[in-house]
N, C-alpha and C positions, 0 to 999 in steps of 0.2 A: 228528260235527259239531264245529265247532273255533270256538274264541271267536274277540274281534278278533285280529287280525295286526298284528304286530310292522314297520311300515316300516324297511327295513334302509338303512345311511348312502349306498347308495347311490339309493334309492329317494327321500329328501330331495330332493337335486340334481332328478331327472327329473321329480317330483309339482309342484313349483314351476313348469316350465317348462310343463311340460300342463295347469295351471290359468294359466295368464298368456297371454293372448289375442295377446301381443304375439311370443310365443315358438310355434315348431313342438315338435307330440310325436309327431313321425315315429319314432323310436328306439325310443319308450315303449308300443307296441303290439302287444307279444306274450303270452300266453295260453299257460299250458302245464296240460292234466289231466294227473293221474295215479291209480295205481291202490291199494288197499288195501296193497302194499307200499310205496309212497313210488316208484313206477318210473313215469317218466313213458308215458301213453299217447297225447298229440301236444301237440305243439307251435307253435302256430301264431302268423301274423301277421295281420296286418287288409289284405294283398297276397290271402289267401285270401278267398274268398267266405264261409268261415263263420264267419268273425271282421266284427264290426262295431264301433267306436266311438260308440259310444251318445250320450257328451257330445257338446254342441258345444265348438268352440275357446276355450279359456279359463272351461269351467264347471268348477265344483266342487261336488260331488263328478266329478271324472273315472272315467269307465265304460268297461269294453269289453266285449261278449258275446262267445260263442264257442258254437256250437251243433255236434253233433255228432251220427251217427246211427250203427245197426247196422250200417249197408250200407259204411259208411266203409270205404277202405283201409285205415286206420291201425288200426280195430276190429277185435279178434282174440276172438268172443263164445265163451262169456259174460265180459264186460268190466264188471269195477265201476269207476266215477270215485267216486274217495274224496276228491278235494281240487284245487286248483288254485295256479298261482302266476302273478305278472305277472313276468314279465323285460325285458329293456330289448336291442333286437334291430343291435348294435352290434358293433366289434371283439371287446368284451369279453365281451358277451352274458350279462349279470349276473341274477341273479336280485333282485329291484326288492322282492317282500311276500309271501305267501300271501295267500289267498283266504281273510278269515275266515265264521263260520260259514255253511258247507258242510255241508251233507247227501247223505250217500252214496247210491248211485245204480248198477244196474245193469243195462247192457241186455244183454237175453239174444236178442232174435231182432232181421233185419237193420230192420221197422219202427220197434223202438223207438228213441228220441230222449231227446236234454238239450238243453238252452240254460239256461246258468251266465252270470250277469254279475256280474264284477270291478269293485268299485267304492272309489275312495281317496277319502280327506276332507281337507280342512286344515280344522282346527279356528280359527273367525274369532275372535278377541279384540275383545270388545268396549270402547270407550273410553270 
């Protein structure tokens, strides 16, 4: 399990624009597991069915789920999901924070399932 995460400079810029109601975070909706090595085991966008966007437009905390099963193509069992990260799904295709605390998780037969949600904060100062 891993503490908070570290938002990386470019996760600044994209976290801004997916909590401001006035701005799209079409970019900012990708979801990547990976496994007890640090090797990604999928990668996905909220274009796939098993990714959702949780928040509404403009809240904070901004969320995205990503649910994943045995049966998955992308699942090679037994699969442990050790961690996750957000990326931002663009030319650059950056990786945006990890996923912090995470709890490891392994599915061994094609029943079993996860659903992980990613969720960023801006910290509101008060005046």
């Amino acid at each position: 399990m891993s503490e908070k995460a570290e938002l990386l400079e470019r996760g600044y810029e994209e976290i801004r624009k997916a909590v401001n109601p006035d701005e799209t975070h079409e970019d900012f909706n990708v979801l990547e597991l990976v496994d007890d090595v640090d090797e990604p085991v999928v990668r996905l966008s909220d274009d796939d069915e098993r990714v959702e966007v949780v928040s509404d437009p403009g809240e904070n905390p901004y969320q995205l789920r990503i649910s994943l099963s045995g049966d998955d193509a992308e699942v090679d069992l037994p699969e442990t999901i050790a961690g996750g990260r957000f990326y931002c799904l663009d030319e650059d295709n950056e990786e945006v924070t990890e996923i912090g605390n995470f709890t490891v998780v392994t599915l061994e037969e094609d029943e079993d399932s996860v659903s992980v949600t990613g969720s960023i904060e801006i910290p509101e100062i008060e005046e």
